[in-house]
C-alpha positions, 0 to 999 in steps of 0.5 A: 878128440882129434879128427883123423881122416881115415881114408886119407891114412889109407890112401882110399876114397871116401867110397871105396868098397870093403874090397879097396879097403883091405888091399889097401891096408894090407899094402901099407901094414906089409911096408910098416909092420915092425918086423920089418922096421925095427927099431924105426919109431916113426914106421911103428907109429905109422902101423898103429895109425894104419891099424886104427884106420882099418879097424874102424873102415873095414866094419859097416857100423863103425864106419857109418857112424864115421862117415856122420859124426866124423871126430865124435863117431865112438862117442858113447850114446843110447844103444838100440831098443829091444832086440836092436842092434847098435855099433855091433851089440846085440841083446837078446830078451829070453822069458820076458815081456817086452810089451807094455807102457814104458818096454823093455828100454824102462829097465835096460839100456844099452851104451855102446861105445869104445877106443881106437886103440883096440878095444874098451866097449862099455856096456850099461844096464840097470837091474830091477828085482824083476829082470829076466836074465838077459844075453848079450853079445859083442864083437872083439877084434884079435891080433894074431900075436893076441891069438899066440899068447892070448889076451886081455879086454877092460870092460866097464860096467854101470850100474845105475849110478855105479859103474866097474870095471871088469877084465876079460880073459881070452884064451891063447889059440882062439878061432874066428867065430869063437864065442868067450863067455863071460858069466853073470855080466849081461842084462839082469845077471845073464851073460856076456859073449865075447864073439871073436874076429881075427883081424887080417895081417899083412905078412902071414895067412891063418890056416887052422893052427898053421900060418902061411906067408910068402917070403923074397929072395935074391935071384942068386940065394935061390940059383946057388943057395944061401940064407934067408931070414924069415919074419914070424910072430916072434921075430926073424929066423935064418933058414937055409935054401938048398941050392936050385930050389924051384920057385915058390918051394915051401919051408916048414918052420915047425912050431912057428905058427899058433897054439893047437886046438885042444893040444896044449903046450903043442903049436901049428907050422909056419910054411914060408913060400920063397919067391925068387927076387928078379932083378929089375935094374942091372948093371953093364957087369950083369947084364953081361953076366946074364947075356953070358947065361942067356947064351948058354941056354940058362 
């Protein structure tokens, strides 16, 4: 696998704290996002790149196994020992002794492993006639257009010599922490928990079912009124801005944010705070034209 120096994708240092981290992605997520680069290949590239970074970054475990196996850190490898913890997968023994020649690891190992682009985390265990079900929990990172229309997740699965492959199913409108059980897929035929992580996006802010966002506008579009196109997650759309606004005035787009906890078909808002755009350089024409307003106490 190639070598990919994550902290130089971001722009951070090798000890940057988890705090440098975000500011740091978010700042390059806002310039690359594709909603704001349609079209452009290269920008698309780039956000995918930014993303692969901050995923691996922005989690303790994966990171410290960057940090030490550089190129090889999600390489598969012998999980944790009963109880353990390794790369995020916890397993948890109910109604049966872990003690003895050989414990628990004689029966069950655990393989954690997975690919940057997302998430494949394949999970071994081996069954004997006399294993107690056991549960098993993992970590699976959403993007917010994931959150929108749901999403899917290819797991592989071994079994002694045999290995499958098993597709999950998570549901549209899913919450951080939510837990998606998937059945009889844990160790000696206990279950598999799905524990869900929103990942953070550079242009919106989750708010229960309602998504937050700050947009900019010309100086003269907030002054006299006008147009401004606003990202969602399904594109740009046009709202009018009523002349003399004041600054930062929220607009609702109604049903523009995520699906409704326990309404179906029905979905939360987007509130889009509009900023006035100032001016940074003016020409010899504004700056005249601004003295003009200065002189008439505007």
């Amino acid at each position: 696998m190639e070598y990919k120096d994550y902290y130089k994708i971001l722009g951070v240092a090798k000890n940057a704290s988890e705090k440098e981290i975000k500011a740091a992605y978010r700042k390059l997520a806002r310039k690359h996002h594709p909603d704001l680069n349609q079209n452009n290949k290269q920008a698309e590239a780039r956000f995918k790149e930014i993303n692969e970074a901050q995923q691996v970054l922005s989690d303790p475990e994966k990171r410290r196994r960057y940090d030490q196996l550089g190129a090889d850190w999600d390489k598969v490898r012998p999980g944790a020992g009963v109880g353990g913890r390794q790369g995020g997968f916890r397993v948890h023994s109910e109604g049966f002794d872990v003690g003895g020649a050989g414990g628990f690891s004689d029966f069950f190992r655990t393989f954690f492993g997975g690919d940057v682009g997302g998430f494949e985390e394949t999970f071994t265990r081996a069954r004997t006639r006399h294993a107690a079900p056991v549960e098993a929990e993992q970590d699976v990172e959403l993007h917010l257009d994931e959150v929108l229309h749901g999403a899917s997740r290819e797991l592989s699965i071994s079994e002694g010599a045999h290995s499958r492959r098993v597709e999950v199913k998570i549901p549209a409108g899913v919450r951080e922490g939510s837990r998606v059980r998937v059945a009889g897929e844990g160790g000696g035929g206990g279950d598999l928990y799905l524990r869900v992580k929103i990942a953070p996006h550079p242009l919106f802010e989750r708010r229960g079912d309602d998504l937050a966002s700050r947009v900019k506008a010309p100086l003269s579009t907030v002054v006299l009124g006008g147009e401004v196109q606003v990202p969602t997650l399904e594109g740009l759309v046009g709202i009018k801005i009523p002349a003399g606004s004041p600054a930062e005035r929220a607009f609702r787009l109604r049903g523009k944010g995520l699906p409704r906890q326990g309404k179906r078909g029905e979905r939360g808002d987007l509130l889009a705070s509009v900023e006035p755009l100032v001016p940074t350089e003016l020409s010899p024409r504004e700056q005249e034209l601004f003295e003009e307003l200065k002189r008439l106490g505007r």
